[in-house]
C-alpha positions as CSV (number, residue, x, y, z in Angstrom):
1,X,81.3,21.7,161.2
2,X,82.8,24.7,160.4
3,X,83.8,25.5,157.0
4,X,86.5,27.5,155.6
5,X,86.7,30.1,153.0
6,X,87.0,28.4,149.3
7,X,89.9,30.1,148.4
8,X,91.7,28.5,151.1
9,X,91.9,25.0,148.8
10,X,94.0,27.1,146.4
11,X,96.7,27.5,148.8
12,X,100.0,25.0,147.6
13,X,102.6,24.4,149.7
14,X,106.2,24.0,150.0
15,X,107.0,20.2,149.2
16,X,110.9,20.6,150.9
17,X,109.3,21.2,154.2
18,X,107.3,18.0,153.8
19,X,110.5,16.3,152.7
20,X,112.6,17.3,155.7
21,X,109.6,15.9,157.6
22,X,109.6,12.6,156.7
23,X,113.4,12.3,156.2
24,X,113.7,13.5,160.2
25,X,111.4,10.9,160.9
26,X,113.6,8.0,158.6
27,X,116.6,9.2,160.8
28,X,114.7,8.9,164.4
29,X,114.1,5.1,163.0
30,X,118.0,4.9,162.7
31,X,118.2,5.3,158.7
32,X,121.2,7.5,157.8
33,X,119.8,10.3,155.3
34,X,121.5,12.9,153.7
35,X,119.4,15.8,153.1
36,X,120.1,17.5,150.0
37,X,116.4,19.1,150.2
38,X,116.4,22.0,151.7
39,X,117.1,25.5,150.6
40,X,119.4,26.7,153.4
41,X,122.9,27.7,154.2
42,X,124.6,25.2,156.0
43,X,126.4,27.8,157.8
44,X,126.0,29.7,160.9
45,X,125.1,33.2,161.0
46,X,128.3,35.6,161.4
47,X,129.1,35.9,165.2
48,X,129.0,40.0,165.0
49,X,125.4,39.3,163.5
50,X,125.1,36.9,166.5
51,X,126.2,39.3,169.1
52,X,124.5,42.4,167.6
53,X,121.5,40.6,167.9
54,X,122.4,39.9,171.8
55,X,123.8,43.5,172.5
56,X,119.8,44.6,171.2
57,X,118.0,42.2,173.8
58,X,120.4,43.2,176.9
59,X,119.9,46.9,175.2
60,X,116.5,46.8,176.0
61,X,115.5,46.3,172.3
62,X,112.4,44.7,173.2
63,X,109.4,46.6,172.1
64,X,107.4,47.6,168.9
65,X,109.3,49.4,166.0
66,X,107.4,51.3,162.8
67,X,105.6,49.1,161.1
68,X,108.3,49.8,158.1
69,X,111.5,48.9,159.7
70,X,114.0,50.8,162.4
71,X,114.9,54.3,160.2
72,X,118.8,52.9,161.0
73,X,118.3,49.8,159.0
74,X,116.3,51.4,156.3
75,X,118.7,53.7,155.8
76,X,121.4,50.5,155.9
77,X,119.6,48.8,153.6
78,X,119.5,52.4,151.0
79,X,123.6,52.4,151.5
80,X,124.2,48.8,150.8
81,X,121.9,48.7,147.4
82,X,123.7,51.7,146.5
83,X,127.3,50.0,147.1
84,X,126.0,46.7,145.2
85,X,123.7,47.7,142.5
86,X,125.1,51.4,142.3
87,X,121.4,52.3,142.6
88,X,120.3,55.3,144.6
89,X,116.8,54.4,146.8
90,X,115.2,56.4,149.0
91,X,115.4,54.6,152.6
92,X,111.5,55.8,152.8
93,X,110.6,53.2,150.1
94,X,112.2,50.8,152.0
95,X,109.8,48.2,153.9
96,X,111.4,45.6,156.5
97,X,109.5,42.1,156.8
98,X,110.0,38.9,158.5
99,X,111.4,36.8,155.8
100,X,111.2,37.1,151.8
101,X,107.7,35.7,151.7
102,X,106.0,38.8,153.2
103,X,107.7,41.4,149.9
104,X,105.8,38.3,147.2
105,X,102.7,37.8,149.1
106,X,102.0,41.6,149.5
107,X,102.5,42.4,146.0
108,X,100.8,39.3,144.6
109,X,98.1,40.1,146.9
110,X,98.0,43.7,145.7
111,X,98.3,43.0,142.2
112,X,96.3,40.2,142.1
113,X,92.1,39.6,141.7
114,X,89.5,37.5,139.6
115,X,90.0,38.5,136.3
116,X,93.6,39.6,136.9
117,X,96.5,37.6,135.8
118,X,100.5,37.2,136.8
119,X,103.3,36.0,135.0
120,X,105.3,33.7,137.2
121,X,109.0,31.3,136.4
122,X,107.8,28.0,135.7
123,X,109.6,25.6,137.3
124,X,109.9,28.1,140.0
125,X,109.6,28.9,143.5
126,X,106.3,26.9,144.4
127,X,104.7,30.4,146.9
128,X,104.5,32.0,143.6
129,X,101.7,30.1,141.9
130,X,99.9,29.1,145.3
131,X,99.8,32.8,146.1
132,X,98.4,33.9,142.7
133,X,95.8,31.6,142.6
134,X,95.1,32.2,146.8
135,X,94.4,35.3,145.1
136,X,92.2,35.1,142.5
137,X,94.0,35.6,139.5
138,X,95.2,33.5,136.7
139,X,98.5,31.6,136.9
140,X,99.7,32.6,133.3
141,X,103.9,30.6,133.5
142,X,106.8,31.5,131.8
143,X,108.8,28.6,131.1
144,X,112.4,28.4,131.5
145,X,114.2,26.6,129.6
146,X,117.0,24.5,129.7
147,X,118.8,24.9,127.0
148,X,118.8,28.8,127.9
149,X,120.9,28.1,131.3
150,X,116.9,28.0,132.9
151,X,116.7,31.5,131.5
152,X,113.3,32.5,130.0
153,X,113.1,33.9,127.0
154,X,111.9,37.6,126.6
155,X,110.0,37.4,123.6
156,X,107.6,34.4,124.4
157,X,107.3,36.7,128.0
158,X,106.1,39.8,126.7
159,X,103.9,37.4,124.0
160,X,102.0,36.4,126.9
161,X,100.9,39.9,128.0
162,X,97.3,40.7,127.6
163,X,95.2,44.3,129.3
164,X,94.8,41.5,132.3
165,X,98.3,41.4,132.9
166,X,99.2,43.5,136.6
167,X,102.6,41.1,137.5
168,X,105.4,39.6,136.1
169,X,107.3,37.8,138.5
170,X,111.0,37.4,137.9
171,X,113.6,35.4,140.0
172,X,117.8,35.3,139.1
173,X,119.2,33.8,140.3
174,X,116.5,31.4,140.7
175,X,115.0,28.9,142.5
176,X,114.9,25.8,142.2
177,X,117.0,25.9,138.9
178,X,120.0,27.9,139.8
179,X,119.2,29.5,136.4
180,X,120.6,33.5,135.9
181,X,118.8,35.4,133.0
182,X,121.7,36.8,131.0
183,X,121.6,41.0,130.7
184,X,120.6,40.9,127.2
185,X,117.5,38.9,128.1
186,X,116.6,41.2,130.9
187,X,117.6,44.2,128.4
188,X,114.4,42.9,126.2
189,X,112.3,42.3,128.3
190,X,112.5,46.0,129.5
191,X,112.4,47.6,126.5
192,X,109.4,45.5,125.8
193,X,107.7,46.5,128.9
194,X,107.5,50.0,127.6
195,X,104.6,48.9,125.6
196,X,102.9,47.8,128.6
197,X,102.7,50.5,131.3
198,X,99.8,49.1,133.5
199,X,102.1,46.5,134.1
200,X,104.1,45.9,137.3
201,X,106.8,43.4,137.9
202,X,108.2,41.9,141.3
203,X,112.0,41.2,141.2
204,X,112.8,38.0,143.4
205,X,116.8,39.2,144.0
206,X,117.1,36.8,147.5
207,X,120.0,35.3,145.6
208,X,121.7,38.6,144.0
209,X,125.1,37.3,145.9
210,X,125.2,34.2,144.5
211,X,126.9,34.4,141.2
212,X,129.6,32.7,139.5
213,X,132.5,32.0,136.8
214,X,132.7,35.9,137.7
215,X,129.0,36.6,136.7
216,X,128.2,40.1,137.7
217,X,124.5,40.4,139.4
218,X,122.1,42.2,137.4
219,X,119.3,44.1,138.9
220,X,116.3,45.0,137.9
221,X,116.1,48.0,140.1
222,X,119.1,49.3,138.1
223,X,117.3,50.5,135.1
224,X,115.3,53.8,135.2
225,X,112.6,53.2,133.2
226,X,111.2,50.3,135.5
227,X,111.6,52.2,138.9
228,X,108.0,53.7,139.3
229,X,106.6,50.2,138.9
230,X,109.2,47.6,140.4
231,X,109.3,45.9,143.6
232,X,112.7,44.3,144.7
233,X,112.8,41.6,147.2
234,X,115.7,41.0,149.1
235,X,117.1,39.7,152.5
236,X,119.1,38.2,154.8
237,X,118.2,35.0,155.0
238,X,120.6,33.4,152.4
239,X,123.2,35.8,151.9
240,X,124.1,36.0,155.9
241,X,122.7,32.7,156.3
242,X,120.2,33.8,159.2
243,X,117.1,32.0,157.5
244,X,115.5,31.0,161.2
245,X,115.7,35.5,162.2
246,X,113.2,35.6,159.3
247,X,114.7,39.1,158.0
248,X,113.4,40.6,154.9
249,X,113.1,43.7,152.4
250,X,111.4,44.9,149.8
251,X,112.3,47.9,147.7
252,X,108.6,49.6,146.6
253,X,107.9,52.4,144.3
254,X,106.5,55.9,145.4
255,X,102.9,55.2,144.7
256,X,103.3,51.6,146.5
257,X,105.0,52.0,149.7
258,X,102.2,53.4,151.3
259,X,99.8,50.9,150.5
260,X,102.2,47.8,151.5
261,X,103.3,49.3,154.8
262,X,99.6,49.6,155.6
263,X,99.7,45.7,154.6
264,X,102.3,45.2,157.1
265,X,100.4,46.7,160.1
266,X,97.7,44.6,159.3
267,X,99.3,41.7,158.9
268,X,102.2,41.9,161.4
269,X,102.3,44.8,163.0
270,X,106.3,45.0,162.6
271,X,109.4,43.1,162.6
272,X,111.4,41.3,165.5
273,X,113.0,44.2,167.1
274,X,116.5,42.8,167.9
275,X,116.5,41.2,164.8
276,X,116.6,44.3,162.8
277,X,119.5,45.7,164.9
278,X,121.4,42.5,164.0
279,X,120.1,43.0,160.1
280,X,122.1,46.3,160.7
281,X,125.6,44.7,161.7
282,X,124.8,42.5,158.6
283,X,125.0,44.7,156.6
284,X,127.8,47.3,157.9
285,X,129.9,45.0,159.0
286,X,132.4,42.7,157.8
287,X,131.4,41.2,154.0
288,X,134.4,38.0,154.4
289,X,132.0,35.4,155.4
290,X,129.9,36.0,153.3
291,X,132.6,35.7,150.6
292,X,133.8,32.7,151.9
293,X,130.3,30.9,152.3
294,X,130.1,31.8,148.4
295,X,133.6,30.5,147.7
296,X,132.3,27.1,149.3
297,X,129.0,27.0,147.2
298,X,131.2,27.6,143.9
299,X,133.3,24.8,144.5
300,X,130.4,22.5,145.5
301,X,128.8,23.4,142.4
302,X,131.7,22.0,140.6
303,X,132.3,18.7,142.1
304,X,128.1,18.3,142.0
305,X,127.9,19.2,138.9
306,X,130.5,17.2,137.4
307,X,129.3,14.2,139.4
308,X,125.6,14.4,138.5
309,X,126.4,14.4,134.7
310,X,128.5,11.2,135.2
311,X,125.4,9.2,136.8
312,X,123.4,7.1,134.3
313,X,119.8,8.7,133.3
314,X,121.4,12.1,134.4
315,X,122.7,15.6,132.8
316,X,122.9,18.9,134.3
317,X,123.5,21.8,133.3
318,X,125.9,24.1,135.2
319,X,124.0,26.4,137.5
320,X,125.0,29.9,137.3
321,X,123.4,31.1,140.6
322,X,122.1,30.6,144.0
323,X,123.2,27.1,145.7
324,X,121.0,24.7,143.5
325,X,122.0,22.1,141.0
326,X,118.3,20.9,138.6
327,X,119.2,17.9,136.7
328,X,117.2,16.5,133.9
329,X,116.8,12.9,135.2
330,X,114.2,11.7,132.1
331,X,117.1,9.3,131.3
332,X,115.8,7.3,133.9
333,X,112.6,6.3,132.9
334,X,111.2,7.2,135.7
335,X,108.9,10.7,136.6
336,X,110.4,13.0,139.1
337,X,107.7,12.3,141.9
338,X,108.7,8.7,141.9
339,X,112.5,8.9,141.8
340,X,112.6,11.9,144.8
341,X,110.7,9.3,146.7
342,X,112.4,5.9,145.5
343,X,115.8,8.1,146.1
344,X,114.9,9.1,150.1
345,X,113.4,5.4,151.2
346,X,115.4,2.9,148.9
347,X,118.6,5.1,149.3
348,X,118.8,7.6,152.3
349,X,119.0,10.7,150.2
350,X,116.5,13.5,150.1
351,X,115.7,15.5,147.1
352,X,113.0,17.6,145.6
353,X,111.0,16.6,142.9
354,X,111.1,18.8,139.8
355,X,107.3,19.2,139.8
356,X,107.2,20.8,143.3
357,X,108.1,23.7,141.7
358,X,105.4,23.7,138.6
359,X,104.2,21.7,135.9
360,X,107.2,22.4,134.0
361,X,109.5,20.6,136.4
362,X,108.5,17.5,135.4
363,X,111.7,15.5,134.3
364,X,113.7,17.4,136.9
365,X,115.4,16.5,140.4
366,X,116.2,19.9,142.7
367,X,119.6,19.2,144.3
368,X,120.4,21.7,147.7
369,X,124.3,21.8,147.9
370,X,124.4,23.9,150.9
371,X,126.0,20.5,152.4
372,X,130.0,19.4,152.6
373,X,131.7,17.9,150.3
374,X,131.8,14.6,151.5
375,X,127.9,14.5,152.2
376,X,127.8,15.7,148.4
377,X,130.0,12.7,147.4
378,X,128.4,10.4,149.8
379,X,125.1,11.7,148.6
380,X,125.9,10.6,144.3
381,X,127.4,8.0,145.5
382,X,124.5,6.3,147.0
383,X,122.6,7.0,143.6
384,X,124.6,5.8,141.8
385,X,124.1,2.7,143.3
386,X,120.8,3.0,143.5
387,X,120.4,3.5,139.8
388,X,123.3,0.4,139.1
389,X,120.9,-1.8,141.1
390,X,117.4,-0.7,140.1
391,X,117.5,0.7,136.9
392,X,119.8,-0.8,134.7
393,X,118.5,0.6,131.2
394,X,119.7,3.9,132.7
395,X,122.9,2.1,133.7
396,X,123.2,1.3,129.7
């Protein structure tokens, strides 16, 4: 028999993929679902992303491209950071890969080793923690908390910091908790970085569009001091809604780029030619969809929201990013594993437990509302009578 590497049984996974799996296979038995699962735009991408991406094929778009990206959309990717963040990069530290994945699993690969050890959002993005320990460091989590909007706080961060620490990890707006870490948080956690300069940090920014109540975006990359050691990751695949062209960016320091491009030859050699040419008309041309895609998540938020809170067993707090509502559903009485499952079989609506996405989610219920309004209303109303019929103390 042939055996595998050992650090192979410290890969995780992603739990929604295994959720859409087994609510496809309740709707091929006839069961009406409504997938609230998983984390992607229920739009379709722009048409002129569509038909840039077209125009590239019949172009003749078809071969190899530098391992680092087509110097055209680097240098797109430089002017649009610039117009959002009102940061100046350099398109030559700018590194194209096939989906937001790539930017996290280079650097937590590069950063991380036995005896090593990353700071990571806890509940957060479950890649995260599988990667670290994939690569031999320590898992060290920073919870967020509730109370703080899902913000961490900055203080019991940079407590955590020891001479292993190479990576902290941050994500706003996040996933799965639609938290956003207000600028004063981010403000000390910088200034308290300066006290540890062996120490790099990874921005997760995937969401940076995704703001609301007229929330303003705040970068990391936007402060000086954190520039010669700060990766940003960024994309397409959420803000355009093109999560299937597997488009993604990260922003490297000077002493970094180097090494992660020579990551990307290995690894993939480069990115789908005609995909970057669309990723160009992305990016250059018309913003309105994506405006309007943003104007629909805000006013699903509301009506989710609102009707979360009004279930029995249930509060949530209003998320201030991304297109995720995480309720606290302890008023239940039942753990998060059990009621994502109970919710799918018993009443035709899929949901992520809290504890997909760490320890620290336990308690917690990851709502997608990247779905219509009706299927959002359709969707609490089924719990509700779910939780009428087979939990009546939470009814109480």
């Amino acid at each position: 028999m042939v055996q595998m590497a050992a650090r192979m049984s410290f890969l995780g996974t992603e739990t929604a993929f295994e959720v859409l799996a087994r609510a496809k296979a309740l709707e091929a038995e006839g069961r009406s679902i409504i997938n609230l699962g998983i984390g992607q735009p229920d739009f379709p991408t722009p048409e002129h992303i569509v038909e840039a991406g077209r125009k590239a094929l019949a172009d003749g778009h078809h071969g190899y491209t530098p391992a680092n990206g087509i110097p055209e959309l680097r240098a797109a990717v430089a002017a649009d950071i610039l117009r959002r963040h009102k940061v100046e990069v350099s398109p030559d530290r700018v590194l194209v890969v096939p989906g937001g994945k790539v930017t996290m699993f280079f650097a937590i690969m590069m950063f991380g080793e036995p005896g090593a050890e990353i700071l990571y959002p806890n509940p957060g993005f479950p890649i995260y923690e599988s990667v670290i320990r994939f690569s031999g460091a320590k898992p060290v989590p920073m919870e967020l908390h509730e109370g703080k909007g899902f913000s961490f706080s900055a203080e019991e961060v940079l407590a955590k910091l020891t001479p292993q620490t190479r990576l902290i990890i941050v994500n706003s707006p996040a996933n799965p908790t639609g938290g956003v870490v207000p600028r004063g948080e981010i403000e000390r956690l910088v200034q308290g970085l300066e006290r540890f300069p062996q120490v790099a940090v990874m921005s997760d920014e995937i969401y940076s569009e995704m703001v609301y109540d007229g929330a303003q975006h705040v970068s990391l990359l936007s402060y000086p001091e954190l520039r010669q050691r700060l990766i940003l990751l960024d994309g397409w695949s959420k803000t355009y809604a093109m999560t299937g062209w597997r488009m993604g960016y990260g922003v490297w320091p000077e002493s970094l780029i180097a090494a992660a491009t020579r990551l990307a030859i290995n690894c993939h050699s480069c990115v789908n030619a005609a995909a970057q040419h669309a990723g160009i008309a992305a990016l250059t041309g018309p913003q309105e969809p994506v405006r309007k895609m943003v104007a629909a998540f805000a006013e699903r938020r509301q009506m989710i929201v609102a009707a979360l809170n009004a279930l029995p067993g249930f509060r949530c707090v209003n998320p201030g990013g991304a297109f995720y509502a995480f309720p606290n559903i302890t008023g239940t009485g039942l753990d998060s594993r059990s009621l994502q499952t109970r919710l799918l079989e018993e009443a035709g609506v899929a949901t992520i437990s809290g504890t997909s996405f760490g320890a620290m989610g336990e308690g917690y219920l990851r709502f997608s509302y990247a779905s219509s309004l009706s299927a959002l209303q359709e969707a609490v109303d089924r719990i509700g009578r779910f939780l009428t019929e087979n939990l009546p103390a939470a009814a109480q």
